[in-house]
N, C-alpha and C positions, 0 to 999 in steps of 0.2 A: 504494500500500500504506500501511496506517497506522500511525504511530507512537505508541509509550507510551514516558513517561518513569516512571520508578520511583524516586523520589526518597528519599534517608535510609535503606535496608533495610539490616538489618544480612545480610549475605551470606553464609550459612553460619553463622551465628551468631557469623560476625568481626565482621570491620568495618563501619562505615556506608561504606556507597557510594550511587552512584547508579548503574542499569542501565537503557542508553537501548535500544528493542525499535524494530524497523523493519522491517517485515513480518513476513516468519517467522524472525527469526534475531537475538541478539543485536548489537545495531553497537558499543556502548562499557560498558565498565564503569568508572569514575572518580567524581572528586570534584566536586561544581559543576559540571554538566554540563550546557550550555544546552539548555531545552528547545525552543524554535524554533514549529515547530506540533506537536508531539508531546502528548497527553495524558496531563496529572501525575498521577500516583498519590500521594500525600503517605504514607509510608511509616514512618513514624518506630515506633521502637518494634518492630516488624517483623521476622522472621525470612524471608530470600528462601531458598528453594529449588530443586534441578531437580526438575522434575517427577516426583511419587512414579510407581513401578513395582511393579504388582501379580503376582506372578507366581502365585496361587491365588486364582481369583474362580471364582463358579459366576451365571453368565448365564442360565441355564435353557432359552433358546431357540436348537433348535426344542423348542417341545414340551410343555413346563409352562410356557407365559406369565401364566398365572394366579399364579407368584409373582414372576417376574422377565421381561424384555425387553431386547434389547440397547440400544435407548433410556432404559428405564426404568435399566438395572445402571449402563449406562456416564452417567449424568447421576450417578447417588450419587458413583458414583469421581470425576467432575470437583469435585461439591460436597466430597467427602475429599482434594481435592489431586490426585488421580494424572491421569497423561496417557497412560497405557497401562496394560491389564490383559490378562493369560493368561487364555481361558476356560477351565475344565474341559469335558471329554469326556462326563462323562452329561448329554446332553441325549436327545430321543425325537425320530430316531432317535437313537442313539449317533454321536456324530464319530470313525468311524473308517476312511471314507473320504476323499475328495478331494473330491467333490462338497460334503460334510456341512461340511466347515472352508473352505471358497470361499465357502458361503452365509454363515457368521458372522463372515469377515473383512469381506466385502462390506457387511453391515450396521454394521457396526461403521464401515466407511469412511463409510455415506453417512447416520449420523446424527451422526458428527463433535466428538461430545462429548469422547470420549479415542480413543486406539487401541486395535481390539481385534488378540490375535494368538492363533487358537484352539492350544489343546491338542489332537493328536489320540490317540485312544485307541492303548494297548500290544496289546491283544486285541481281536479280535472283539467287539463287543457288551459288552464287556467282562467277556465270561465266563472270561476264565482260558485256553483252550483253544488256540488259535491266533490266530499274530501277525496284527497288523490289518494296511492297507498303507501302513505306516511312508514307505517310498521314494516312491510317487505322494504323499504328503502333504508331504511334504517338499519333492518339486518342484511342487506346484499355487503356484497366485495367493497363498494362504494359506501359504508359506513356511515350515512347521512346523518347529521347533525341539525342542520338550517333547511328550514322549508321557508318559500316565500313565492311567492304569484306579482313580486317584479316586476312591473311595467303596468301591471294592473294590482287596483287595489280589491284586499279582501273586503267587499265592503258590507255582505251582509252580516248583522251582529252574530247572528247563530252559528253560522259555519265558522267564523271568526271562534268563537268560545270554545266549540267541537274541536277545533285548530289544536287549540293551546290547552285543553284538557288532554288531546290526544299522547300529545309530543310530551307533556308531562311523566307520562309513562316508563322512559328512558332518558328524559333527562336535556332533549331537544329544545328549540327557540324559532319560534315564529318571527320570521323579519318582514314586516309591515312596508309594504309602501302606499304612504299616508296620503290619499287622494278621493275625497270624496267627488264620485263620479257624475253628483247631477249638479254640482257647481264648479264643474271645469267644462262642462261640454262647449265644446269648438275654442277652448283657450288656447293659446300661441305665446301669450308671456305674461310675466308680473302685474299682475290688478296694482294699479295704482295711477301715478301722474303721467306715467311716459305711456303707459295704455292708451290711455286716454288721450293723449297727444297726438300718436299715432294711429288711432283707430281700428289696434287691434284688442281681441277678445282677451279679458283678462280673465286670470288661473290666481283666486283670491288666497289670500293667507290661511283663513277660515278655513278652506278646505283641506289642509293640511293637519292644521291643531283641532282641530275637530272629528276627524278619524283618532288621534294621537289620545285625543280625552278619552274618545271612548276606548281605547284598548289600552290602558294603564288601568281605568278600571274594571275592566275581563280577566286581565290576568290578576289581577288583585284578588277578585270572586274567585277565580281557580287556581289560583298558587304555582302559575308557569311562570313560564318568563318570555319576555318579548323583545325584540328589538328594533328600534324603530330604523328604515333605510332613509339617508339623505335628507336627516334633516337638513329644514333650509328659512326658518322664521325667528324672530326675537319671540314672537308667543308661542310657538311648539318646546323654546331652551325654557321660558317659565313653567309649560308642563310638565316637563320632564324633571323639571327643578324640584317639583311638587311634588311628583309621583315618588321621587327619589325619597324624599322629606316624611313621608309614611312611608317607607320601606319598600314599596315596590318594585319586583324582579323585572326592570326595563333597564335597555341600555340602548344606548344612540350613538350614530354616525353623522358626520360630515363630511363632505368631498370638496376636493382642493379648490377646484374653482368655484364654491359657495365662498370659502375663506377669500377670494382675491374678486371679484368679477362682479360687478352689477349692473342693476335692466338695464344702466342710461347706453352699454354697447347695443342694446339692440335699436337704436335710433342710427344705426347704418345698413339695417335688415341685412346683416349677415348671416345667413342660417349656422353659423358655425357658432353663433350665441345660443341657439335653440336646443333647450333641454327640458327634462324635465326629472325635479320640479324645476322652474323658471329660474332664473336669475332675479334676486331678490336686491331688496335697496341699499343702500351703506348703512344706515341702521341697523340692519339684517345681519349684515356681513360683520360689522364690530361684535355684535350682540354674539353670536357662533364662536367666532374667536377669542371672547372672554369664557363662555362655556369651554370649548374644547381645554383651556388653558387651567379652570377649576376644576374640571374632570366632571362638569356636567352631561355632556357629549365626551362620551368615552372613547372613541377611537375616530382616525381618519379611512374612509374606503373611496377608493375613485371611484367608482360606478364608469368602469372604462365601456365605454359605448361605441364601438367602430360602426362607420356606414362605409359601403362605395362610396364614390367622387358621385356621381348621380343624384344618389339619396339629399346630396346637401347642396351641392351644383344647382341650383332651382330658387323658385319663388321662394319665399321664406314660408308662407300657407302650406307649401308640398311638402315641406323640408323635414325631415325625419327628425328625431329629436335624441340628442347625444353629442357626448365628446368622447374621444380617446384619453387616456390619463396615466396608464401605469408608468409611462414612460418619463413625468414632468412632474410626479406626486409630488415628489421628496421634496425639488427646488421651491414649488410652490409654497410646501411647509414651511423650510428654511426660511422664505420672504417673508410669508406674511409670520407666522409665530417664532422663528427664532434670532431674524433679525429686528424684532419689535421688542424681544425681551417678554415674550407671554410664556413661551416655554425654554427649558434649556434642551440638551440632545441628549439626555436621562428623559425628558418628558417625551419629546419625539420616538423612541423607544418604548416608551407605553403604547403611547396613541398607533402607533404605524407597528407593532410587532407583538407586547407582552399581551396587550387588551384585547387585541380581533383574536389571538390565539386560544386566548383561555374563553370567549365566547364560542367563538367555534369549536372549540375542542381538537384545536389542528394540535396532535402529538408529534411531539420535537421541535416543536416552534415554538417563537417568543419566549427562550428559553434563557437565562444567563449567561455573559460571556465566560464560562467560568471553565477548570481543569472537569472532566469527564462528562461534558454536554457535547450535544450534538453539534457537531460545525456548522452552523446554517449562519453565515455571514453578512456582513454589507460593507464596505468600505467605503466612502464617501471622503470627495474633496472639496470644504466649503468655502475655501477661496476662492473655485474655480468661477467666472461669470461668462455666459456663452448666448447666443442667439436659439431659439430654438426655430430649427429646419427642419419640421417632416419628413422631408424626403430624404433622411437617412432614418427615421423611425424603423425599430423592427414590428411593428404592427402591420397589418397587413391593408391598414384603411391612415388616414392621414387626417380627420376633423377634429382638428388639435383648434381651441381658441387662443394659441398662447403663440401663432406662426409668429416669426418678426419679433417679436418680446424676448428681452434680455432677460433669464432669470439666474440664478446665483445655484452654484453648488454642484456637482457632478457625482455618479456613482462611478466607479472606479474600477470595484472588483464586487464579485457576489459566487459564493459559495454555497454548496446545497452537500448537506453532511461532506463537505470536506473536498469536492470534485469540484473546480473553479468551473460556471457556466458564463461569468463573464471575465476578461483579463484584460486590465488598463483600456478599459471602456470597451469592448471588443469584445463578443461572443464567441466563446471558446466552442 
């Protein structure tokens, strides 16, 4: 087996250390640490991490490989640091069988970039109507943890409750995307001033925190636990604030471009703005960032969204709704939370690896840098400031909103128990 020395990395963004790698599992963390035959990494300068943990990626396959592939998604996440990603459930068919998440785990195992661990769907097809089969998924090859109907929200209360009783059973987590469906129809962005300005359909606050109320207290009634996907409101961070405050088993995500991005980009009807949920207002955006920074919103997920050049090439009405993200997560963090001083790169380490792990229950992730864990790495250089160009993205789609924009910081290297799948920016 081979070894790497990791020479000078500051650890967490503590101390210089050195971290000696010996197959798949860290052997020493210290000072002057002989390298012997091991191959030096010269680190200096460096921030070492575990391995980020994505718990909202959209893979696409089976089905739409035309924007993504589990080869194609899982190489961006290894070139973005992560060594495991959750896939979402809409793919064609729908993962909401046993069979449908055995095929994506198994791809994911044998192209070996990061780990996949599929989501499988709450419903059926994920039409709302009836539960999918939560329990064979859970016991297949595929291990299921997270169930979630992602793109659509669970919106009826009962099937909702049935949800989170069911998964109770083993120990699972319903992830919510908070969208009450008869007050979004035909929305395209943020209810608010620039809606109105523009004259397109507004996607109200209300219909986000308003799902969000009512399944903090479902799961309260049944004693699960829930997690809300992508928050993205100052009143969904006071929900959750509250539901936390009486004990309730919730936890929440934010995605990078909620922390950095608001509606007034969409007064250039770039479809590359168009997501959902919406781009929210500076209010919005500060309000998330002080959440994420008190552990109100417990972790960061991109919700990496690939389309074709097609899907987003078009009127902004046509325009499918999504960003790509594994690739620009980490910088985006650094910007907005660790060059603000909300968090340090011990908090960054929570939010992007310890947190989505231990929700998900991704085993060997989010794990200490410590002598006898699992090598699952990240190496990060936050000096580094660079332009971002899609057109070296390893994703297989390119509707990044961050083209052109300078943002700060690079990953470097990433390890998955101990096999470099990226080396000095480079996919090994």
């Amino acid at each position: 087996m081979s070894k790497t020395l990791i020479r000078g990395a500051q650890v967490l963004g503590g101390d210089v250390q050195d971290v000696l790698v010996d197959g798949e599992t860290i052997a020493a963390v210290g000072t002057d640490l002989p390298a012997g035959d091991a191959t030096v990494i010269q680190a200096g300068g460096q921030i070492l991490l575990p391995g980020l943990v994505d718990l909202h990626t959209h893979l696409r396959e089976p089905g739409r490989e035309d924007s993504e592939t589990v080869l194609t998604g899982t190489r961006a996440a290894a070139t973005g640091g992560y060594t495991s990603v959750f896939a979402m459930a809409n793919t064609f068919p729908v993962a909401d069988t046993a069979g449908v998440v055995e095929q994506v785990y198994r791809l994911g195992r044998d192209h070996g970039y990061c780990d996949v661990q599929p989501i499988g769907a709450v419903t059926v097809g994920l039409e709302g109507r009836k539960l999918a089969e939560l329990g064979a998924m859970h016991d297949s090859a595929a291990g299921v943890t997270v169930f979630s109907d992602d793109g659509k929200c669970v919106d009826d209360a009962v099937i909702m409750r049935r949800a989170l009783e069911y998964v109770k059973a083993f120990g699972g987590v319903v992830a919510q995307h908070a969208q009450e469906p008869r007050l979004t129809e035909g929305a395209q962005m943020n209810e608010g001033t620039v809606s109105a300005e523009l004259g397109l359909g507004g996607w109200p606050a209300v219909a986000e925190e308003s799902i969000i109320a009512r399944d903090v207290l479902l799961a309260e009634h049944v004693g699960s636990r829930l997690h809300v996907c992508h928050l993205s409101t100052a009143g969904s961070v006071e929900i959750v604030r509250w539901a936390k405050s009486r004990g309730i088993d919730v936890t929440a995500e934010v995605t990078p471009h909620h922390l950095l991005l608001t509606d007034e980009l969409v007064r250039s009807y770039n479809p590359v703005y168009k997501v959902n949920p919406p781009l929210r207002t500076e209010r919005d955006v500060l309000a998330l960032r002080r959440a994420l920074a008190d552990g109100t919103i417990d972790i960061v997920a991109t919700d990496h969204a690939p389309h074709p050049h097609e899907d987003k090439d078009c009127e902004w009405a046509a325009a499918a709704m999504g960003m790509v993200g594994l690739e620009t997560a980490l910088s985006v963090v650094q910007q907005t939370m660790v060059e603000t001083g909300l968090l340090d790169w011990a908090g960054v380490a929570d939010r992007m690896s310890f947190a989505p792990a231990r929700i998900g229950r991704a085993a060997g992730h989010g794990r200490p840098v410590s002598a006898g864990e699992p090598a699952n790495l990240t190496l990060v250089d936050p000096a580094y400031r660079g332009t971002v160009d899609p057109a070296g993205f390893a994703s297989r789609s390119r509707n990044t909103p961050y083209e052109g924009r300078e943002l700060p910081g690079r990953v470097t290297h990433t390890f998955l128990r101990g096999r470099a799948t990226l080396m000095d920016g480079k996919l090994a």
